[in-house]
SEDREN-893605 format. One record per residue: y, x, z of N, C-alpha, C in turn. Coordinates in steps of 0.02 Angstrom, whole numbers, plus 50000, padded with zeros to 5 digits. Layout:
REM residues N
YXZYXZYXZ...
This chain:
REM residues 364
485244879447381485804880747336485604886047285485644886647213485504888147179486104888947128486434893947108486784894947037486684898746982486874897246927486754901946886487164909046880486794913746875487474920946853487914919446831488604922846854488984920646816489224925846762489754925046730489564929546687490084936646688490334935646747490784942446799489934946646812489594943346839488904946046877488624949346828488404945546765488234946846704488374954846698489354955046701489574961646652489594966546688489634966646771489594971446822489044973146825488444971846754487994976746790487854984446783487524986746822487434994646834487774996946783487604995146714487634999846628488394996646629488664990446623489084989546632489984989746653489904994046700490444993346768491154996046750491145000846706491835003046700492134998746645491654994946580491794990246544492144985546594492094982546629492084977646670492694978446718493194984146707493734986746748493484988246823493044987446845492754990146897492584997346915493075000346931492615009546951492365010247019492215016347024492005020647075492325026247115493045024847077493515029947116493615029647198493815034047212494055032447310494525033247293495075027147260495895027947285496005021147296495645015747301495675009447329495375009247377494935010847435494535012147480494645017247548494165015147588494275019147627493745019347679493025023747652492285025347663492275024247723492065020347770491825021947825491135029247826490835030247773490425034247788490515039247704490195043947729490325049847663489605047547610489465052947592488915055947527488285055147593488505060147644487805061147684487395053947739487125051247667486925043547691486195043847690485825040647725485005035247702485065030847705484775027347669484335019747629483775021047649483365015947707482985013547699482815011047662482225008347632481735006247597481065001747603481044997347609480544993347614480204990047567479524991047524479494990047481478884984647484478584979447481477964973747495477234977147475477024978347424476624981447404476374985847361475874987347341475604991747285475284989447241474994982947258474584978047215475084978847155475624976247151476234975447098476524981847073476154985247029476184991146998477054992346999477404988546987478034989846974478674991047028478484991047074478624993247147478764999647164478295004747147477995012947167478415015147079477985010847039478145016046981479115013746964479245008746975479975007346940480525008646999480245002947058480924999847073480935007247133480815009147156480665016247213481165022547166480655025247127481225029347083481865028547063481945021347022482665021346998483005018747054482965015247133483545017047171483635024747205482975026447218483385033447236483675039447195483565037847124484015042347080484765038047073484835029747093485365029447104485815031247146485475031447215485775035447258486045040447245485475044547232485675051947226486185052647179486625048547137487055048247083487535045247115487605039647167488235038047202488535043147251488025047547264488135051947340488215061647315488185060847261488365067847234487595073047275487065067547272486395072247271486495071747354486855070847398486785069647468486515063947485486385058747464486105051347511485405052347480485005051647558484305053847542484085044147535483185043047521483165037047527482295035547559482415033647637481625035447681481365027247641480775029747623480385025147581479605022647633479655016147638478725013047661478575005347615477795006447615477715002647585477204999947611477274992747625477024989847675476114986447650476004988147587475324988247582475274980447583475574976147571475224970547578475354965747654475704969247704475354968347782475904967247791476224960447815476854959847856476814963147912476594963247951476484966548016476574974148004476364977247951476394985247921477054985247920477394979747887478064980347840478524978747922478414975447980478974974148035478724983348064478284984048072478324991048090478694995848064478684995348004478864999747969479655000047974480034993447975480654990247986480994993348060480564993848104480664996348167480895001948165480345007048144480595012548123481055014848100481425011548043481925012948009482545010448063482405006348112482905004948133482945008748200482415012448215482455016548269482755023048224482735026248170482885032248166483525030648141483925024748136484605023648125484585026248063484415022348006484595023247950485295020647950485595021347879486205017747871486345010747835485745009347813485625001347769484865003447757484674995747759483914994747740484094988747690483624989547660483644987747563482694983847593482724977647592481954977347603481804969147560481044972747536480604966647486480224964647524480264958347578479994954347611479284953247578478764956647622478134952447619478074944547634478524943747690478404937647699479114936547730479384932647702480114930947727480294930447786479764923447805479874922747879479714925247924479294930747922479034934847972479594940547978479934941747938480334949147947480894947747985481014940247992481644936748022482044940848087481424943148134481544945648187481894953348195481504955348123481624963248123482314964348092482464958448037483364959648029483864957548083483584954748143483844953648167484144956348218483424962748225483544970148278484034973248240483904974048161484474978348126485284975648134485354970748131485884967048132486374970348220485854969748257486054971448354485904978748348485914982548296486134988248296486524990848245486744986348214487394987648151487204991748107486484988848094486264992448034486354985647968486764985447923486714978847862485984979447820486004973147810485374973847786485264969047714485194971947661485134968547604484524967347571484474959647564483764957247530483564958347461483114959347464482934963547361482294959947361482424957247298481744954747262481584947247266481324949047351481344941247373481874940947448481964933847450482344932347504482134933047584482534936147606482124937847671482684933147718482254931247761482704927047815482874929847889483284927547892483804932447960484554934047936485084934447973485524937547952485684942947915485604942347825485664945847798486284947247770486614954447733487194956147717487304952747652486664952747585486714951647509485804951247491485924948147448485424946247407485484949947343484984954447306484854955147249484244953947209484404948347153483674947947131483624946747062483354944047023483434939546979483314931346968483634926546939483704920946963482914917446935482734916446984481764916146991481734910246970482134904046967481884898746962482164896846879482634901646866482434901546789481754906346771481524910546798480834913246779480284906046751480434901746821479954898346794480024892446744480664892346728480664888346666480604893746619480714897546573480464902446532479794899546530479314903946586478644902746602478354894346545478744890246607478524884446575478684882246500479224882346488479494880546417479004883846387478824890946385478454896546330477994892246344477424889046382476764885346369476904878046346477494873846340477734868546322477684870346241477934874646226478264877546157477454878746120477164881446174476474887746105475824877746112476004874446140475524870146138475634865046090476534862646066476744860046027476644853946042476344847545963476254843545964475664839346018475344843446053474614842646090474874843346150475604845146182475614846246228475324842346285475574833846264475574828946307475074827146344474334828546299473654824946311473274833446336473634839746318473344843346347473284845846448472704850646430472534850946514472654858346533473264858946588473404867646604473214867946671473244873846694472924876746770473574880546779473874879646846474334881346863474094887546923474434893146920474264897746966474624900446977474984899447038475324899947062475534906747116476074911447146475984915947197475754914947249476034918047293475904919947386476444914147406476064909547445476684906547480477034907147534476824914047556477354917247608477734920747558478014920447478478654924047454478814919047432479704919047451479904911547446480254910347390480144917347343479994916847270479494911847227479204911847243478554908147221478884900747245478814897047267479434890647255479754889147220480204894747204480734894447153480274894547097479814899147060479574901347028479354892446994478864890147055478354884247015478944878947009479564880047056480134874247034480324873146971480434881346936480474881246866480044879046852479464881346840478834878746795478814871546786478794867946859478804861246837479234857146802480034860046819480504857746781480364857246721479874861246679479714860946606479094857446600478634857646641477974856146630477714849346640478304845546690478054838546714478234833246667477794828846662477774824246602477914826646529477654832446522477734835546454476614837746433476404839346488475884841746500475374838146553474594840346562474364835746601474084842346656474414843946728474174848046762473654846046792473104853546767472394846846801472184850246867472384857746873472284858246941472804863446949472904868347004473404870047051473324873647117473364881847101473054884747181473924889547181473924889747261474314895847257473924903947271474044908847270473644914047284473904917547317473504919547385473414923847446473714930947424474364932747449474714939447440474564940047371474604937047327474714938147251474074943347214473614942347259473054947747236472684942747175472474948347133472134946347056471464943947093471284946847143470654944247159470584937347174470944933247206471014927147229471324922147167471744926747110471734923147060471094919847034470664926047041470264923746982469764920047004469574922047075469104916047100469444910847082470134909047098470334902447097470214900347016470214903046960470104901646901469254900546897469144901346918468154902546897468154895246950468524892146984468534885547019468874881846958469504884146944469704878946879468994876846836468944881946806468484881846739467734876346746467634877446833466864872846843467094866146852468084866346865468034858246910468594856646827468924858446772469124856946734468684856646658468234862746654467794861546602468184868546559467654872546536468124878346487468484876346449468214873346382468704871346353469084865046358469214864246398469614859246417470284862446439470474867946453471114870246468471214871746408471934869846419472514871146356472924877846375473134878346417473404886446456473564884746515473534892946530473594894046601474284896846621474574893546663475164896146696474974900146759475264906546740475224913346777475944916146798475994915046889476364916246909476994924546896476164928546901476194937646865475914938746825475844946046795475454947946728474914951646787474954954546844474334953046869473714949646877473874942846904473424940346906473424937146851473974936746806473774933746722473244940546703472934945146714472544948146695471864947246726471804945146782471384942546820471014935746792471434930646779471474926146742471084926746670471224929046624471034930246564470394934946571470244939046614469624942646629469004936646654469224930746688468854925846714468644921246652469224921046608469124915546537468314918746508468614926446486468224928346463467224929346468467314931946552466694930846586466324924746588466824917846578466524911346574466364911746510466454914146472466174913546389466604910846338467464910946365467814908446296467964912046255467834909446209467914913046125468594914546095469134910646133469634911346135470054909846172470604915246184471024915346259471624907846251471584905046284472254899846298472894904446302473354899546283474214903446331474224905946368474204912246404474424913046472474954916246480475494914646539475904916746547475904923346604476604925346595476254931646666477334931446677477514938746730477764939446746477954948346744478224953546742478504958446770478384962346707478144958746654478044964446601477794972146601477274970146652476984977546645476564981046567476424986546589475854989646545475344986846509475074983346564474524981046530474504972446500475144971646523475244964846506475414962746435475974970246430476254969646367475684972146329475404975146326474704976546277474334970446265474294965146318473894959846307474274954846272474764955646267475394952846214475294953846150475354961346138475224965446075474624962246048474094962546054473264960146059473224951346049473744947646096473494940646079473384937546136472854941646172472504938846231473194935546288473824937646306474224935146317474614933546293475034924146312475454922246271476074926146272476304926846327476864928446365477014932846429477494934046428477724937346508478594938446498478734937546569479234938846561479714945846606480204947946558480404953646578480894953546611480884956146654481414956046710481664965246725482214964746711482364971246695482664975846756482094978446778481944982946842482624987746842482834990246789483454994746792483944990946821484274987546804484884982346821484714981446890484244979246917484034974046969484034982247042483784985747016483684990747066484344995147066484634996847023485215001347025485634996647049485924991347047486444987747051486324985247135485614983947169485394985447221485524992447263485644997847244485515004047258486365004747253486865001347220487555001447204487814998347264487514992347264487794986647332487704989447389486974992847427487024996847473487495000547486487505007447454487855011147445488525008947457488915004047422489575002147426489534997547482488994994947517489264989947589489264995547638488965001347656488965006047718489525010747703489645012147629490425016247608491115012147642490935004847642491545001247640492105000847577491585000347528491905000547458491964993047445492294989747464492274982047469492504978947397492744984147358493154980547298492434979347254492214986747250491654987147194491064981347222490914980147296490434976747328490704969347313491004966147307491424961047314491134959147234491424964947187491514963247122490744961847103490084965447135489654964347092489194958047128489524956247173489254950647216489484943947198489224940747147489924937047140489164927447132488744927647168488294922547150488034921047254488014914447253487994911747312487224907347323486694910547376486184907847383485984905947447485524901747463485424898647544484794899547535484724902447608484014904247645484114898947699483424897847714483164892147771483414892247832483774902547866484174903347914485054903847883485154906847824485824905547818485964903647766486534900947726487084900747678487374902147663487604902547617488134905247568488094912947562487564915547566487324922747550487514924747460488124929847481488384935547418487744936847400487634935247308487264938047306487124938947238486564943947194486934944347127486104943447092486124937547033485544936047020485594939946939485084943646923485104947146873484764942446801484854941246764484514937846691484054941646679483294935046654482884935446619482744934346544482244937546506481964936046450481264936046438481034930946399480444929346375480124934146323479794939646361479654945146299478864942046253478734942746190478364940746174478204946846112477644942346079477474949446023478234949445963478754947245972479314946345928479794951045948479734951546024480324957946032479974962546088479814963246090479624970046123479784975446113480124977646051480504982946030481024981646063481404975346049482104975446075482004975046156481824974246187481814974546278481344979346301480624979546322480574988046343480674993346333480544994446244480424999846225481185000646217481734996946224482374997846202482754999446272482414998746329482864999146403482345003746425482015009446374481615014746387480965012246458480705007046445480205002646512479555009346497479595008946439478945010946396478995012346317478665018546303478735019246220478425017046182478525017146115478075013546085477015018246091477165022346084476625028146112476085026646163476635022746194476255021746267475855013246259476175009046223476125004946215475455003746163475685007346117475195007646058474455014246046474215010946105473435017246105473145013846054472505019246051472115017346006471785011746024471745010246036471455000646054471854997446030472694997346043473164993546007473364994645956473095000645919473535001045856473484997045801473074995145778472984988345742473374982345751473304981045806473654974945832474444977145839474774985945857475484984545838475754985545776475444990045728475454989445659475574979845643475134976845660475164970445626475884967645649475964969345674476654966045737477134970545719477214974945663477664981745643477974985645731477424986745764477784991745828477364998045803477905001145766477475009745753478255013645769
């Protein structure tokens, strides 16, 4: 089951809420618990720069803004290692946190550990990706429009050639059950529009396994014979385009990416990438960091209100849950979406390596 945001979900977000007649007062409520709270934290890895540097900080300064500087937030990061990440889960559920907030390494493996949280009345809300077990809420963004974006943007930059052209699909980790959704989009745009000539998924989303798997495209498709590459992240879309290059192309194909990092968006700026898309870490983490907060308060009005989208996992249904909107950042707006939701300045964006290339693109 799959819906789109609606557009209640839309206006309740974080920046949102008092527009939206929704407050934060306590005169409709009645806290089961005060200010003096923890959030667990479970975070998948480090590989994904945007984990440590984004989504970690802005929930626990949300906290610390729902709880008047009292709700602390115990943070692990599971390195990659489901097995790291159920340990780590243990823990949190042995020191009786008050909600765990966790980004499934691997969905189905954590099944067990929400399930200890659950037989100790700890709620437990899924972020990022879907974790399976009796969960309280889902927060994410709606992934399987990611991958139409994704796809359409390589439908779009190939044009009239699309039909007879040849793309390499590269796909995530198929223990995140993101990545499903992800290539569901993609194909929704890509099938019978394009000719997919080959197709890997990649091992915990590491750039390394991207790119072997590309240096396999390139010997069993032919260099120039790809038309673009569909890139699940701007990770291993960097991985990717480092492999083009080492094979000797003179010029980079489409590639798509995901999370709008640093270096992605520079490879935007530059050319070398077609695309990525931005998924806006503020919204997605505060409004995460809101829902907590208001399911262990027993703030049911505000929790209710920002929950307003319904998704099914392989153990349950009809999971509250609030899918945040994407955009297709490209060299056309990048002013208007990072540098405008403060991701990154233009400063940061525009080193001396890029300055040429954002001058041409007017980012000064």
């Amino acid at each position: 089951m799959r819906t789109v945001p609606s557009v209640m979900a839309v206006c309740v977000s974080a920046l949102l809420l008092s527009s939206c007649g929704v407050g934060s007062s306590d005169t409709a409520v009645s806290p089961k618990k005060g200010d003096d709270i923890t959030l667990g934290l479970l975070l998948p890895d480090r590989d994904t720069s945007r984990f440590d540097r984004f989504d970690y900080p802005l929930i626990k300064k949300e906290v610390a803004t729902l709880t008047h500087g009292k709700g602390k937030v115990s943070y692990a990061n599971a390195g990659a290692s489901a097995k790291r990440q159920g340990e780590q889960f243990q823990k949190m559920v042995d020191d009786k946190v008050d909600v765990i907030l966790v980004d499934a390494v691997d969905a189905a493996a954590i099944e067990p550990s929400v399930q200890k949280a659950k037989d100790a009345g700890i709620p437990v809300i899924a972020y990022d990706r879907l974790a399976q077990g009796p969960i309280d809420a889902y927060v994410s963004h709606d992934n399987e429009l990611v991958g139409e974006v994704q796809g359409r943007s390589i439908v779009e930059a190939l044009g009239d050639k699309a039909e007879t052209s040849k793309i390499v699909m590269m796909n995530g980790s198929p223990a995140d059950p993101n990545t499903a959704l992800f290539e569901k989009g993609a194909h929704s745009e890509l099938d019978g529009k394009v000719v997919i000539a080959k197709q890997y998924d990649t091992r915990e989303w590491l750039p390394s396994v991207a790119k072997a798997n590309m240096k396999a495209a390139i010997a069993s498709v032919g260099l120039n014979n790809i038309a673009a590459v569909y890139s699940a992240n701007d990770d291993m879309a960097g991985a990717v385009i480092d492999e083009l290059k080492e094979s000797g192309a003179t010029r980079i194909p489409p590639v798509t990416g995901q999370d709008a990092t640093l270096a992605a968006v520079q490879r935007v700026v530059s050319g070398e990438q077609y695309m990525t898309v931005y998924k806006s870490f503020l919204l997605e983490a505060t409004n995460a960091a809101q829902i907590a907060v208001y399911k262990i308060q027993g703030r049911d009005l505000q929790f209710d209100a920002l929950i307003r989208d319904k998704v099914n996992s392989p153990t349950q249904d009809d999971i509250p849950s609030l899918l945040v909107p994407v955009v297709a950042l490209t060299k056309d707006n990048i002013e208007q979406t990072v540098v405008k939701d403060g991701v990154y300045t233009v400063q940061q964006i525009c080193t001396a390596q890029y300055a040429a290339d954002c001058a041409e693109i007017g980012l000064t």
